[in-house]
N, C-alpha and C positions, 0 to 999 in steps of 0.2 A: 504493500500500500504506500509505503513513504518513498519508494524509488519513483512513483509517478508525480509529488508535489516540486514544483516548480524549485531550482537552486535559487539561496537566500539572496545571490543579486537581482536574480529576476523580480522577483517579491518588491524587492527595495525599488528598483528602479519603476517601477508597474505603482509604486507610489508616490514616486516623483510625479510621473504623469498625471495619477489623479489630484494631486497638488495642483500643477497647472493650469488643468482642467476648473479649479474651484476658482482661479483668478480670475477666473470671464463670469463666473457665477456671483461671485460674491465681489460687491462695490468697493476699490481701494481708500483708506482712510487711515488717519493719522491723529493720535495725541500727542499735546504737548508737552514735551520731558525737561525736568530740571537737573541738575545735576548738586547732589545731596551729600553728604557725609553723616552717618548713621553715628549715635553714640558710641557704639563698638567699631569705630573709626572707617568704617567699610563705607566708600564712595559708591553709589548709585544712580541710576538715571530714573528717577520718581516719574510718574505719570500726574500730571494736572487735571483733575477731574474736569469737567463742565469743558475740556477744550477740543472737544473729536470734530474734525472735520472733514469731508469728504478731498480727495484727490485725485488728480490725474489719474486715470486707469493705468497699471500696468501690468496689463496680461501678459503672460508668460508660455513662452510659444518654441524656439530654440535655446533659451535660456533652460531646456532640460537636458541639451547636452554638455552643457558647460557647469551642471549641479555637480558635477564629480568636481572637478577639476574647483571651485569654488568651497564642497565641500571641505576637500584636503586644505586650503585657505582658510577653514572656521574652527577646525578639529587638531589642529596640529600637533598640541599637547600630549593627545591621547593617541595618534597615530606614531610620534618618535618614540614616548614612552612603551608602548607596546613592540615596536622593532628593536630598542634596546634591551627591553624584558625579554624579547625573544633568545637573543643573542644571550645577552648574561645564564637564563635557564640553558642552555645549549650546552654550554660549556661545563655548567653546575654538573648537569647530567653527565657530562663524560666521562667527571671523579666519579660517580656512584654515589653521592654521596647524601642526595634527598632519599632515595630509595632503599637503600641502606639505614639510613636514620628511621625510616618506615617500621624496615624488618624491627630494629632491634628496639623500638616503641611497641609496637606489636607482640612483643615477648616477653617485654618487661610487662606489661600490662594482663596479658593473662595468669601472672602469679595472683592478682584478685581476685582472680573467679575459685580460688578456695575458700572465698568468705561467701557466705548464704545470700548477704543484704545484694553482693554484688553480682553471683550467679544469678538473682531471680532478675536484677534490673536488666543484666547484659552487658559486659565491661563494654562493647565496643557501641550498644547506644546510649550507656553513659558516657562516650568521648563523644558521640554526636551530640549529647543533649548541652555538655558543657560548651565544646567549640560554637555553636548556634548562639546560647546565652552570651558570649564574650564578645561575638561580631553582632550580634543586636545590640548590646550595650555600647560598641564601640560607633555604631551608625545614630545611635537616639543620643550619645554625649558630645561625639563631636561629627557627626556627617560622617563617616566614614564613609567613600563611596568608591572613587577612581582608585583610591588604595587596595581594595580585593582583587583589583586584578592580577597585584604578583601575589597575590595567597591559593588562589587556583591553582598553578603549575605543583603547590607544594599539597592540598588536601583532596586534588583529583585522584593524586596517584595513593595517597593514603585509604579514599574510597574505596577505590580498586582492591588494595590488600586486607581490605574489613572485609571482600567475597559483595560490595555494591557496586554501584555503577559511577561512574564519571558527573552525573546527575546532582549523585547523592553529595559529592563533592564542592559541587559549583553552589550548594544549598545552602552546604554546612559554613560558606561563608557568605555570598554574595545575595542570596534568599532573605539570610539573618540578618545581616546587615538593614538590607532595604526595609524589612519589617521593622527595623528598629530606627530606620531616619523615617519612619512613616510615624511614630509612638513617641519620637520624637523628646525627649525629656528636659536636653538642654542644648540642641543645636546648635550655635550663635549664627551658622550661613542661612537658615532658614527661616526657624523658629525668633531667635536674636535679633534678626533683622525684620520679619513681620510684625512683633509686637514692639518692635522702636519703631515703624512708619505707622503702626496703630495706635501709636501715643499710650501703650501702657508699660506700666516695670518688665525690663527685659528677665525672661526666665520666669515670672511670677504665674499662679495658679499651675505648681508643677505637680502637687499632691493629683490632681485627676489624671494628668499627663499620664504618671506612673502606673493609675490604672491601666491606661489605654495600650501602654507599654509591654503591663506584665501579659494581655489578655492577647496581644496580636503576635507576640513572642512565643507564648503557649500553643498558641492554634498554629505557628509555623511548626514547629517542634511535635506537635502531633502528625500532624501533616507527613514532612518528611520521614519521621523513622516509620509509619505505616509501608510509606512506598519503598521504602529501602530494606524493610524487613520481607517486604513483597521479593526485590530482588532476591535479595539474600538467600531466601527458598530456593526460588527459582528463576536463576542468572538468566535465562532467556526471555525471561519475561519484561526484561528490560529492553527501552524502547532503543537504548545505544549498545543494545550487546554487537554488534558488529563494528561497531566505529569503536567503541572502547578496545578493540584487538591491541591498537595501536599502544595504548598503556598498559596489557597485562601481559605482551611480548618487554616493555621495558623491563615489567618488575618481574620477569623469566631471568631476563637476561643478568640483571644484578643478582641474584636468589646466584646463580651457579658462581659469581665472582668473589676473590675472597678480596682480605683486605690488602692493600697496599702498603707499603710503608713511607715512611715519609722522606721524602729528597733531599737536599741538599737545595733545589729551589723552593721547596716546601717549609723549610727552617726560615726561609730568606723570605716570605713571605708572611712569614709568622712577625720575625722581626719588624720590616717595614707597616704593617698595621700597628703593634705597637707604639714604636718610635711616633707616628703620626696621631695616637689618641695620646701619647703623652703630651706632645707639643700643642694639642690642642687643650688640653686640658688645664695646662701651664699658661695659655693664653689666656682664657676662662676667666682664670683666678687674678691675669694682671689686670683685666678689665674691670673686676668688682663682681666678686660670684652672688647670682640668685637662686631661688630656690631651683627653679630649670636647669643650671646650671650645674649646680649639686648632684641630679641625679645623671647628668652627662660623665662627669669626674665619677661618681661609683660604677659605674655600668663598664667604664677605662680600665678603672682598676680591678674589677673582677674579671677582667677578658684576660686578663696576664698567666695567674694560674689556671685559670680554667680552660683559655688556649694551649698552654702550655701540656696540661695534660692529654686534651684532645691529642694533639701534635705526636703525643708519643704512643696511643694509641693505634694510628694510623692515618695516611692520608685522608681516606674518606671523612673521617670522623673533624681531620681540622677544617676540610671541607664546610661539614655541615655546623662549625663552629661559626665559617665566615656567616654562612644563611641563618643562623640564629639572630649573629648581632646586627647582619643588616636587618633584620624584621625589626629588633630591639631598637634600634636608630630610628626609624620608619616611625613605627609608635609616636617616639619619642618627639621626634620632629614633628611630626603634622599635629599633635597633641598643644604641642610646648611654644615650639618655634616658628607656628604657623607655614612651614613649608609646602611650595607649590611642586608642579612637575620638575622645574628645572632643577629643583635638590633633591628629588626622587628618583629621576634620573643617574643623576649625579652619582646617588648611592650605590643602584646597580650596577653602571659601569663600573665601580668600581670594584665591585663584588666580583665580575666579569672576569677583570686583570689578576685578583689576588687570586680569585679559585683555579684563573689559569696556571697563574704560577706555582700556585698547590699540586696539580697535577704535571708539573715539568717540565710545561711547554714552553716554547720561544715564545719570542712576542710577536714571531710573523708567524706562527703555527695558533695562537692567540685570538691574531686576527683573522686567519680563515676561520674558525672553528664559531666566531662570532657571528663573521658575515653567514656563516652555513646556518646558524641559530636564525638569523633576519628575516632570512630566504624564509625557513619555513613556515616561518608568524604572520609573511607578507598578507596572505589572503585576508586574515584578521584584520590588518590596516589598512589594506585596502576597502572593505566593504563597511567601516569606519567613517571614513571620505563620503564615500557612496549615501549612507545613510544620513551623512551631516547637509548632504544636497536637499534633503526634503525641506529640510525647515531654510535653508534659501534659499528655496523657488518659494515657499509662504510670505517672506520677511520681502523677497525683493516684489512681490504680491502685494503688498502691504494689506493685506487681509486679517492680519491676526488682532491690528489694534478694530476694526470693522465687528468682528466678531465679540470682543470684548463690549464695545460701546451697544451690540443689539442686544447681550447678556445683561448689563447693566439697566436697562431698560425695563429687561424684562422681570427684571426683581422686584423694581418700584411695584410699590399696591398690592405684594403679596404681604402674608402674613410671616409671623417668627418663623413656623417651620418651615414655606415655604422656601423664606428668602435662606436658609442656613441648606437646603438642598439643593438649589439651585447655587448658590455659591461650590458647592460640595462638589457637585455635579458638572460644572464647569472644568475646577481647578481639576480635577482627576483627567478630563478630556485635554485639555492644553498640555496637560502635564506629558502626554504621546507626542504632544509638539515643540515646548520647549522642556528640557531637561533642568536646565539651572534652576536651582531655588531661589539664589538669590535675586537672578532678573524677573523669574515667577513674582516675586514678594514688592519688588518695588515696580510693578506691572499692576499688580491684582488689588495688593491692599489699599491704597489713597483711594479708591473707587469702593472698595467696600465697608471701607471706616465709613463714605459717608453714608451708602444703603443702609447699614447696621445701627447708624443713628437715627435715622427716619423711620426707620420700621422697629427700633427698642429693641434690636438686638444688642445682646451683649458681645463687647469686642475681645473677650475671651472667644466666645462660641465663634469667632467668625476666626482667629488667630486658628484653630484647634481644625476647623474645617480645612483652613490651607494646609496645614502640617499633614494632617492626614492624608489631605488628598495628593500631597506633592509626591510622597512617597510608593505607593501602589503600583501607578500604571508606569513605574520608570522598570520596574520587575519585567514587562512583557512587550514595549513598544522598540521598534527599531531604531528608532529615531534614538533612543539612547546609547551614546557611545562605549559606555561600561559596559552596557551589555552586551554588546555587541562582539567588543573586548574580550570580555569572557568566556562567554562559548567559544571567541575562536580560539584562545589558548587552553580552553578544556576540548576544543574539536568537538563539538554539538553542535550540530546543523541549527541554524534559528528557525525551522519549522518542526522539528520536534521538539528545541524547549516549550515551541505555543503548545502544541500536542499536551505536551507535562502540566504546565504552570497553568493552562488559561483558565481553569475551574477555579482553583485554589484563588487565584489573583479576582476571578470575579466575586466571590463568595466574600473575599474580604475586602473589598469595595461596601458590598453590605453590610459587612460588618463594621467597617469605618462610620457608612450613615448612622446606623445602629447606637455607636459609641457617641456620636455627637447630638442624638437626641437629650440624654442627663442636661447636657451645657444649657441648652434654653429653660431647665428646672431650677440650674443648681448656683449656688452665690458664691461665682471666683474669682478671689481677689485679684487686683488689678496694679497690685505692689505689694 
């Protein structure tokens, strides 16, 4: 049945089209934008209410074969970072040493299953139930989003050796995630920034948040260990048992390898990581250490023995010492130091160079083995591009602000529930269209602070609707670059994630409405 649905460029491009096709349908128009700085110091382009005007038509005609080529123009971020993630995982792979680090988690962990509490749960869906919890917490505290996608390459393959599928993988972080930037608790890119253009205390009315948090987190977590216990029975029942070959011929192939010892390039790679978190560290403290700072110099100073010992373990092992600490840095930075792609990047490459030199290579032996990583990610970035064309054939359309102004319209002269549905209802559908939260937030909100005053909604319930609904449909639309990201470095076609997720994703769409019913009952403070 799946060898006859269309490949996921087709789809994508067949959406470009119908884009196009809606700029002759729907009247070009335009609001007036300021340019803001949010009290969490984040610049925006506000929309001015009361200012939509209609404009020059510009229907969109061969402007849909220039959506690629324009695409890769809007997406760049997410298309170098995934070429270099290719490359860095490429090489990681050739130590053996994510796969390795699998096996011998895997071993360690069923010494558990001689305690009762832990046989009857299942050690290995108690590793599913906590990693979900950890990447929902990590998406509702600070956005975690474009970050899951170097987390993939490392719990696909881990899926694979629990006897699931690549699926179960892409869930246990990138699923959890999204349900937990949907729950939303303390976001600032989203959440931060919607109730500062809402005019109330940033982060405040977090107690229901929580609710919303612990209930959408639960029903993920049921959700996937069902389907994955499903697998688990029986492996073929799985909708990627044949594309998964491709990850359970790797963990074949490391299972027969032993371990390596470590080089003389491998000791020299040990060294120069040190040497460079000292000297950072050392800078650190001439500048005046804070409390971020703090936990950079401890993280320094336990890499030394704890490298040290990997080191004499074996290659592999100081291998997966590097991929420990770049996850640990990763955290740390986007957490801490507010880091974008260009020091995420940065990070990999550099993971790239030392893992190579862990395994003994030159540095032109290096660079092939990088570019040979690029190569095989390409399709991933490429249909990245592709998908970032939909949303500018819409924008150079200028239809999106059109559609907002007939939505707002249509809310006046309803009542509370209606206007908090129709707000719901909106933000969930654009949200297939644009991705960002934070141009969603200074787009949507100025426009519904004031419906929500007119109609005695509370500007909690109307914050709690955006949050909600930001998060959901970015799980299943193309138009999202993470996601798109993801499957291609799990290698899941995007027509059988729909396959998988689309129930689950709709169900809790309803269930989001559902949750934002309480809000028009309940009294949330507003500081």
């Amino acid at each position: 049945m799946f060898k006859k649905l269309p490949h996921t460029y087709v789809i994508i491009f067949s959406l470009i089209i119908i884009a196009a096709i809606a700029t002759f349908i729907i009247p070009s128009g335009e609001f007036v934008r300021v340019e803001t700085t949010t009290d969490s110091g984040k610049v925006v382009n506000q929309i001015v209410p009361g200012t939509f005007h209609y404009v020059e038509s510009s229907n969109q005609t061969w402007q849909i074969m220039s959506a690629f080529f324009k695409g890769f123009q809007k997406a760049p971020g997410i298309i170098a970072f995934i070429l270099i993630l290719g490359g860095a995982f490429w090489i990681l792979n050739e130590t053996g040493a994510i796969n390795m680090g699998v096996q011998t988690f895997l071993r360690k962990s069923t010494v558990l299953e001689k305690y009762s509490f832990f046989r009857k749960i299942g050690v290995n869906n108690l590793v599913v139930i906590l990693i979900m919890i950890m990447f929902s917490l990590f998406g509702a505290i600070f956005g975690m989003s474009e970050e899951t996608i170097a987390f993939v390459a490392i719990f696909v393959p881990l899926a694979i050796s629990m006897g699931y599928d690549s699926i179960t993988g892409v869930c246990m972080c990138f699923l959890a995630a999204g349900l937990g930037f949907a729950g939303c608790i303390l976001n600032p890119f989203t959440l931060g920034i919607a109730q500062d253009i809402a005019g109330i205390k940033m982060f405040s009315g977090i107690e229901y948040r929580l609710v919303i948090w612990f209930i959408m987190t639960l029903l993920g977590i049921i959700f996937v260990l069902m389907y994955a216990n499903k697998v688990k029975k029986n492996p073929q029942r799985s909708i990627m048992y044949e594309e998964d070959n491709y990850w359970r011929k790797q963990q074949d192939s490391t299972e027969l390898a032993s371990a390596i010892a470590s080089t003389r390039l491998t000791y020299i790679s040990f060294f120069l990581i040190s040497i460079i978190q000292i000297i950072f560290s050392i800078v650190l403290c001439l500048n005046g250490v804070e409390t971020k700072d703090i936990i950079v110099i401890i993280a320094a100073l336990l890499y030394l023995p704890f490298a040290y010992f990997m080191l004499r373990k074996s290659m592999q092992m100081f291998s997966l010492t590097i991929l420990i600490y770049t996850i640990i840095y990763l955290v740390i930075g986007v957490t801490a130091f507010d880091w974008d792609f260009s020091q995420i990047t940065a990070l990999f490459f550099s993971m790239a160079i030392f893992s190579g030199m862990a395994l003994g290579k030159t540095f032109s032996q290096i660079a092939q083995l990088f570019i040979a990583g690029a190569k095989d990610i390409l399709s991933a970035a490429l249909v990245v591009g592709l998908a970032s064309g939909i949303i500018v054939i819409l924008e150079d359309g200028k239809i999106i602000d059109t559609l907002l102004f007939y939505v707002s319209n249509s809310i006046q002269g309803t009542g509370k529930g209606g206007a908090i549905t129709i707000m719901y209802s909106f933000q969930t559908l654009l949200n297939a269209i644009i991705t960002s939260g934070t141009a969603k937030a200074a787009m949507l909100m100025p426009m519904f602070r004031e419906i929500s005053n007119m109609v005695g909604l509370s500007l909690q319930s109307t914050v709690t609707a955006f949050h909600i609904g930001d998060g959901l449909t970015n799980l299943l639309t193309p138009t999202s670059g993470v996601l798109i990201a993801v499957l291609g470095i799990a290698r899941i076609p995007y027509v059988k994630w729909v396959q998988f997720a689309w129930k689950f994703i709709l169900v809790m769409v309803v269930v989001g409405w559902l949750l934002l019913l309480p809000t028009l009952f309940l009294s949330l403070p507003n500081f």
